[in-house]
Backbone as JSON Lines, residues from 0, in Angstrom:
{"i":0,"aa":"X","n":[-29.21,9.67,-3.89],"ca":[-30.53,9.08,-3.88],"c":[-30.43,7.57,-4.01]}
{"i":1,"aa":"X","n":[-29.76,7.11,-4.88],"ca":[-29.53,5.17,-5.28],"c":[-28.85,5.01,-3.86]}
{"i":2,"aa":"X","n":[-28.22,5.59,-2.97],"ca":[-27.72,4.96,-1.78],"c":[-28.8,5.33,-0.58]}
{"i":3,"aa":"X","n":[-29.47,6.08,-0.43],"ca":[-30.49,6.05,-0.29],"c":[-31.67,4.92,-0.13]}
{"i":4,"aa":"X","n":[-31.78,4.78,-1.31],"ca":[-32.97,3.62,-2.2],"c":[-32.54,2.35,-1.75]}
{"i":5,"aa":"X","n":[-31.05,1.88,-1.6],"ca":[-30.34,0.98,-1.57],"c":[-30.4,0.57,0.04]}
{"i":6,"aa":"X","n":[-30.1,1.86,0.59],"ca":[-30.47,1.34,2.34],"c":[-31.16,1.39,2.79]}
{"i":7,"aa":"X","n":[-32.81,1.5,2.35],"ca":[-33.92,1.3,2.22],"c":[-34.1,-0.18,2.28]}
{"i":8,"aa":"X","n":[-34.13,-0.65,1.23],"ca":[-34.03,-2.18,0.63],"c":[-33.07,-2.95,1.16]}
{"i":9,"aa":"X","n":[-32.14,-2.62,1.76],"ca":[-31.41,-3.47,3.13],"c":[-32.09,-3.45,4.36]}
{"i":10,"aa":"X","n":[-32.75,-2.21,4.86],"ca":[-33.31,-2.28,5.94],"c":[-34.65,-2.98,5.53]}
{"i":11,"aa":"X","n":[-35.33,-3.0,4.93],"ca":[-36.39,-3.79,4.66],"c":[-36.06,-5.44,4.97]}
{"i":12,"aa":"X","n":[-34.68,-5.45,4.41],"ca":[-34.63,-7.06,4.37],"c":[-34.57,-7.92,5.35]}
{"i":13,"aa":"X","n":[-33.3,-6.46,6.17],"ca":[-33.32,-7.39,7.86],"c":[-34.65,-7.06,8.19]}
{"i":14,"aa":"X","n":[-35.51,-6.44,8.09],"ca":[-36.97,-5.94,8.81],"c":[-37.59,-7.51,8.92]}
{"i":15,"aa":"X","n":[-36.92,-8.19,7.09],"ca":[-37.82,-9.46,7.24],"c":[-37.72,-10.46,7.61]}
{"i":16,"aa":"X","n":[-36.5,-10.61,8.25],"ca":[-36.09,-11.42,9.35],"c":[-36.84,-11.47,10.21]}
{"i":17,"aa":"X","n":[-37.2,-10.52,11.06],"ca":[-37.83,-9.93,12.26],"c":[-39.38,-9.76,12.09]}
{"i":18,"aa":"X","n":[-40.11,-9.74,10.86],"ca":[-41.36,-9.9,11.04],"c":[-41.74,-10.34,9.41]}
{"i":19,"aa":"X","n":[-41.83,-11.35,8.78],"ca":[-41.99,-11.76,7.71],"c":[-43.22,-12.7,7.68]}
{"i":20,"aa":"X","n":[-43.98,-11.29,6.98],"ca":[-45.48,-11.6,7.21],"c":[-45.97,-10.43,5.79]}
{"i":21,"aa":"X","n":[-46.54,-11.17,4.57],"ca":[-47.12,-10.13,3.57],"c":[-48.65,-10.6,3.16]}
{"i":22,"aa":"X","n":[-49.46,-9.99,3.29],"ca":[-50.43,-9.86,3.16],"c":[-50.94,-9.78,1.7]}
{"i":23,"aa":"X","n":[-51.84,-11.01,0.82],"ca":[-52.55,-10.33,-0.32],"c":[-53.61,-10.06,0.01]}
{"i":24,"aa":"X","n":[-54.23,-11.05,0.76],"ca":[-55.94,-10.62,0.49],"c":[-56.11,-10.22,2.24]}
{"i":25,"aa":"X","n":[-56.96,-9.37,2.43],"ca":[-57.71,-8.99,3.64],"c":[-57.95,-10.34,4.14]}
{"i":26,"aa":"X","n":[-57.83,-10.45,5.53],"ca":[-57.65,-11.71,6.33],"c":[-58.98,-11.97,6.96]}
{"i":27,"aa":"X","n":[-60.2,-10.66,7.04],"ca":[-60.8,-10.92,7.65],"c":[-61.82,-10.49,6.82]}
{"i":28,"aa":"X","n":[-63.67,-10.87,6.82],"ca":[-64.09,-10.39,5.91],"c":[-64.59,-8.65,6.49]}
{"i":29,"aa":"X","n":[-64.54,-7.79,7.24],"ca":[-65.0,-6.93,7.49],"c":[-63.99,-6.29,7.71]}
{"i":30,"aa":"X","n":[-62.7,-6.23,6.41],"ca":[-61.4,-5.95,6.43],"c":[-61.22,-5.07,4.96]}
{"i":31,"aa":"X","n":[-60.89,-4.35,4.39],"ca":[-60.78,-3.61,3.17],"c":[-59.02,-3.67,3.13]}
{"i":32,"aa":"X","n":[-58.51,-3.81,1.75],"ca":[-57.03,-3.88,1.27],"c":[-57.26,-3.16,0.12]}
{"i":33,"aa":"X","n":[-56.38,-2.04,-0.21],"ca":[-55.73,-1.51,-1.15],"c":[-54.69,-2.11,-1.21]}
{"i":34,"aa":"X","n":[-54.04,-2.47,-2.46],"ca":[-52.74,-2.19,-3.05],"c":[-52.06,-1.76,-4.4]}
{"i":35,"aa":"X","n":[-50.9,-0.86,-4.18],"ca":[-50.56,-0.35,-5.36],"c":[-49.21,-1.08,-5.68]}
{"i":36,"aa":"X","n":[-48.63,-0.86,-7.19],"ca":[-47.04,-1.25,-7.32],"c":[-46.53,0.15,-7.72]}
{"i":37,"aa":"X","n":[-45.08,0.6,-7.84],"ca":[-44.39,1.65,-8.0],"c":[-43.17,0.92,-8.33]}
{"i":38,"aa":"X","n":[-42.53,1.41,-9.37],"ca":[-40.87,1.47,-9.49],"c":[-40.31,2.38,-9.14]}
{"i":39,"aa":"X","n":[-39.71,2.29,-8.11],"ca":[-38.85,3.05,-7.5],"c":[-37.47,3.2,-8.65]}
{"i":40,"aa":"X","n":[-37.8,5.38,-8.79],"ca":[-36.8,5.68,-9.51],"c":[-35.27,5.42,-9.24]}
{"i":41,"aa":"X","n":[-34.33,5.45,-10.95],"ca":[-33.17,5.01,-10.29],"c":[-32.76,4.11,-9.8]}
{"i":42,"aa":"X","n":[-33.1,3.05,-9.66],"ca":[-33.61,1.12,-9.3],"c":[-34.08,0.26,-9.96]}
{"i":43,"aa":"X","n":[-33.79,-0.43,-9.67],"ca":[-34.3,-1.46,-10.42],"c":[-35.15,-2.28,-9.73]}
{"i":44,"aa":"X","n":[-35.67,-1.6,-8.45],"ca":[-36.48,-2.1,-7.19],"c":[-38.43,-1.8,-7.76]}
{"i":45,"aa":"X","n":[-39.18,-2.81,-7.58],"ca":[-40.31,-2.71,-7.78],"c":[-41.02,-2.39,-6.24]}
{"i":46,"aa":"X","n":[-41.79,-1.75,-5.79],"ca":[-42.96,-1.95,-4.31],"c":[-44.01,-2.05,-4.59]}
{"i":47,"aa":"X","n":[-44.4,-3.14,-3.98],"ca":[-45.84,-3.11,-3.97],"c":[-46.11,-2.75,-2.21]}
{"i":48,"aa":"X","n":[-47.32,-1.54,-2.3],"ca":[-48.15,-1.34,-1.12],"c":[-49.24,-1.55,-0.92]}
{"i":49,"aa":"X","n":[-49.21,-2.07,0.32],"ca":[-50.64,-3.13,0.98],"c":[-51.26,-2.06,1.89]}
{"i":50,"aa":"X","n":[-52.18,-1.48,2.09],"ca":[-53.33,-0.87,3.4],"c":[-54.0,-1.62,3.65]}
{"i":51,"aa":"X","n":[-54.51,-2.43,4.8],"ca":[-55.09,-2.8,5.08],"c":[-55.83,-2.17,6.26]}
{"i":52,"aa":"X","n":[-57.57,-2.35,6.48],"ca":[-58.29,-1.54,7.49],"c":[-58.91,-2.78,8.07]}
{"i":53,"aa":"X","n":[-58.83,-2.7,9.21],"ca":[-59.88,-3.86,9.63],"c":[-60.62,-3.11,11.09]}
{"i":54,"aa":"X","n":[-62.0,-2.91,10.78],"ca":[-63.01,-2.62,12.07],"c":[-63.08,-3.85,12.76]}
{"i":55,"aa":"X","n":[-62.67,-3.27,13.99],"ca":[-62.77,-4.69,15.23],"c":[-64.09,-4.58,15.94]}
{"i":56,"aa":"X","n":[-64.36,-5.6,17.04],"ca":[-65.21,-5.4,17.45],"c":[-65.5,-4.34,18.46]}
{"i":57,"aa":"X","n":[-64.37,-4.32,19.02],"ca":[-64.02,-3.42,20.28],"c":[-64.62,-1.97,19.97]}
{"i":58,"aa":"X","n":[-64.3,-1.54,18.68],"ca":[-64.69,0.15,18.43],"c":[-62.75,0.2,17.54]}
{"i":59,"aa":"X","n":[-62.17,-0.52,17.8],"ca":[-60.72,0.44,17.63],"c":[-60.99,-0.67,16.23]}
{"i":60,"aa":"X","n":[-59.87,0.48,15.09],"ca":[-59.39,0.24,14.01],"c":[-58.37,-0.43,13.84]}
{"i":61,"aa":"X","n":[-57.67,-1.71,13.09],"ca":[-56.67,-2.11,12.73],"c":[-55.78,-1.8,11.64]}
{"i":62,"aa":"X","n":[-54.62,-0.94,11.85],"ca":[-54.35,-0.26,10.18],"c":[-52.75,-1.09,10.2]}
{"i":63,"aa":"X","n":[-53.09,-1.71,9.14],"ca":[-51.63,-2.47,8.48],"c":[-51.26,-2.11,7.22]}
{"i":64,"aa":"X","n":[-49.71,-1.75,7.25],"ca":[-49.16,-0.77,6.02],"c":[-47.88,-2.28,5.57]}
{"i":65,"aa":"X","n":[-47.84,-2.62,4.41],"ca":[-47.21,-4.03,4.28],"c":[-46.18,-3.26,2.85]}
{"i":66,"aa":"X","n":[-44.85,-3.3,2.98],"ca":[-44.09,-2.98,1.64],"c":[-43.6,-4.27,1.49]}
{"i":67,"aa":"X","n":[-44.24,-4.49,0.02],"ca":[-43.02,-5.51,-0.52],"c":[-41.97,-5.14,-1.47]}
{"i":68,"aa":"X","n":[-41.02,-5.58,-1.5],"ca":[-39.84,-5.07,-2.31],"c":[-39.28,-6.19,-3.39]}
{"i":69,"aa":"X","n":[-39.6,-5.48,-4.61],"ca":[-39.26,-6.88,-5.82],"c":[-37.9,-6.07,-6.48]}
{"i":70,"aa":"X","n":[-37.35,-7.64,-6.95],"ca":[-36.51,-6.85,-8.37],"c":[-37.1,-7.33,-9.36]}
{"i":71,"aa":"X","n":[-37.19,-5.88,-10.22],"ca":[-37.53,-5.39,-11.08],"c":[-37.28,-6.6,-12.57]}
{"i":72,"aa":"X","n":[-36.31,-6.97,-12.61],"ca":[-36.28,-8.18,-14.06],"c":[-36.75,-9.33,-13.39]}
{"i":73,"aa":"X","n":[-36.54,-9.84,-12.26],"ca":[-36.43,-11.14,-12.21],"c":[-38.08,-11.54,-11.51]}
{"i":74,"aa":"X","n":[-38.62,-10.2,-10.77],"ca":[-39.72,-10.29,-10.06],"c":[-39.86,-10.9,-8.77]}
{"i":75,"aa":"X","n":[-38.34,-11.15,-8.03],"ca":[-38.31,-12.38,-6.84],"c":[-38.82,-11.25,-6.45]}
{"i":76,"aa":"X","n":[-39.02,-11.58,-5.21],"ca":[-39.12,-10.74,-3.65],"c":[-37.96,-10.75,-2.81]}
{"i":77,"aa":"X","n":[-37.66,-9.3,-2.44],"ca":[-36.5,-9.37,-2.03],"c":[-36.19,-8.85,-0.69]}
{"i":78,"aa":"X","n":[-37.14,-8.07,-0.29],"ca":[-38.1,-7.98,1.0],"c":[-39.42,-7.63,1.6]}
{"i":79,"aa":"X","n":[-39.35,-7.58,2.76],"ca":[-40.81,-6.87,2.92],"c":[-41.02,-6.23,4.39]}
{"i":80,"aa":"X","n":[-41.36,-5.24,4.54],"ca":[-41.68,-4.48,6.16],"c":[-43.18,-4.29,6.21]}
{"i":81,"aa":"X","n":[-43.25,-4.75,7.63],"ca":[-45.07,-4.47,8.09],"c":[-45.05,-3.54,9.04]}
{"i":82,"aa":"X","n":[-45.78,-2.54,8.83],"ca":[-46.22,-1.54,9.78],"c":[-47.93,-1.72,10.25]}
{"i":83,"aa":"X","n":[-47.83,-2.37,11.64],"ca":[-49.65,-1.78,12.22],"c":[-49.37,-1.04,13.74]}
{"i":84,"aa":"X","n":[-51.05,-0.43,13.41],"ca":[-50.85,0.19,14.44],"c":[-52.71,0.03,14.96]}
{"i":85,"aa":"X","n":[-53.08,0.4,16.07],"ca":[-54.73,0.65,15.84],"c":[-54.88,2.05,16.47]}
{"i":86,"aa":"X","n":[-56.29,1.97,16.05],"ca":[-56.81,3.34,16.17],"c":[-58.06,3.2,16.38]}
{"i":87,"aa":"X","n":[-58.61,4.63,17.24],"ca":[-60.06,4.84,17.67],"c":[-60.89,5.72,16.34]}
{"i":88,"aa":"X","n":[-60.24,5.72,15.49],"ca":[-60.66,6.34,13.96],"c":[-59.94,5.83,13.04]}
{"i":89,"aa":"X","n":[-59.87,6.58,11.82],"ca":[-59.15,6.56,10.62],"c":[-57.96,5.78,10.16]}
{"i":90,"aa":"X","n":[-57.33,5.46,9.34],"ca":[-56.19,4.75,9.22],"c":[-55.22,6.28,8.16]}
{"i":91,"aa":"X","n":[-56.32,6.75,7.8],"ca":[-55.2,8.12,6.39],"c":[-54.27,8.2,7.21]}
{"i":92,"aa":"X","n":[-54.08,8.98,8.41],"ca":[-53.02,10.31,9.04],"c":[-52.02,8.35,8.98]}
{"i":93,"aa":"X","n":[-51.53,7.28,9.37],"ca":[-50.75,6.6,9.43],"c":[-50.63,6.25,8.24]}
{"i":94,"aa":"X","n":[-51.22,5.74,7.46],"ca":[-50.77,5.39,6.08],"c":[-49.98,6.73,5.4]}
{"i":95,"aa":"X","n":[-50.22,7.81,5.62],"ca":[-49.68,9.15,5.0],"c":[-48.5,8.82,5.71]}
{"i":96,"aa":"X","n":[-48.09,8.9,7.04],"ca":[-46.84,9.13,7.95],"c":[-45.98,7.75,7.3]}
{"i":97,"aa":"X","n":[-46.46,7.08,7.33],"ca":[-46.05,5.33,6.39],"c":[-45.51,6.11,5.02]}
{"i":98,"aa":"X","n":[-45.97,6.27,4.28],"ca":[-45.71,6.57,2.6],"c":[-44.84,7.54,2.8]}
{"i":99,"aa":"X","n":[-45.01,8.63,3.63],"ca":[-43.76,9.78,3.8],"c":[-42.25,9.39,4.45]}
{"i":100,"aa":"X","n":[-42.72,8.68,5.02],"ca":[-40.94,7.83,5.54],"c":[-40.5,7.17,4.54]}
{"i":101,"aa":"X","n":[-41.35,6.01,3.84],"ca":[-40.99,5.31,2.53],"c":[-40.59,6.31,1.59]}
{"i":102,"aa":"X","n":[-40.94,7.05,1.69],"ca":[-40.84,7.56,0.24],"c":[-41.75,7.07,-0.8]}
{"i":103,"aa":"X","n":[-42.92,6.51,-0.75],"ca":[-44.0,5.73,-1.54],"c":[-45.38,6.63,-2.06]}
């Protein structure tokens, strides 16, 4: 599981090479953000998870799933992966498929 957890938090990091972009506040005002933190067992890795929903004008949904990855004593940030996608409904069924790959 810690090697696991561990190549998790490597792939996150190169992720943030490639798209290093974290979200606190909803960007838009007709935008809703959840976020939670978790310590990831066995680690010393903190996550915080971002949902973000944003209704466009078009009719389609904007769903952005944002992990940040802290350590745990020191509190840096040590990475972060963004997942969006849109949709003609809901954001649950992707945020669920999001949290079930994470493990979150």
């Amino acid at each position: 599981m810690k090697k696991l957890m561990m190549s998790l938090v490597a792939l996150a990091v190169l992720s943030t090479a490639a798209s290093a972009k974290t979200m606190e506040n909803a960007s838009h005002k007709n935008a809703t953000a959840k976020t939670s933190t978790y310590r990831l067992p066995n680690t010393n890795t903190m996550v915080k998870v971002t949902e973000e929903v944003t209704e466009m004008q078009s009719g389609l949904t904007r769903c952005v799933f944002v992990l940040s990855f802290y350590d745990y004593d020191t509190a840096q940030l040590v990475g972060t992966h963004t997942s969006e996608t849109y949709t003609n409904g809901g954001c649950g069924s992707f945020f669920r498929a999001c949290r079930a790959f994470w493990g979150v």
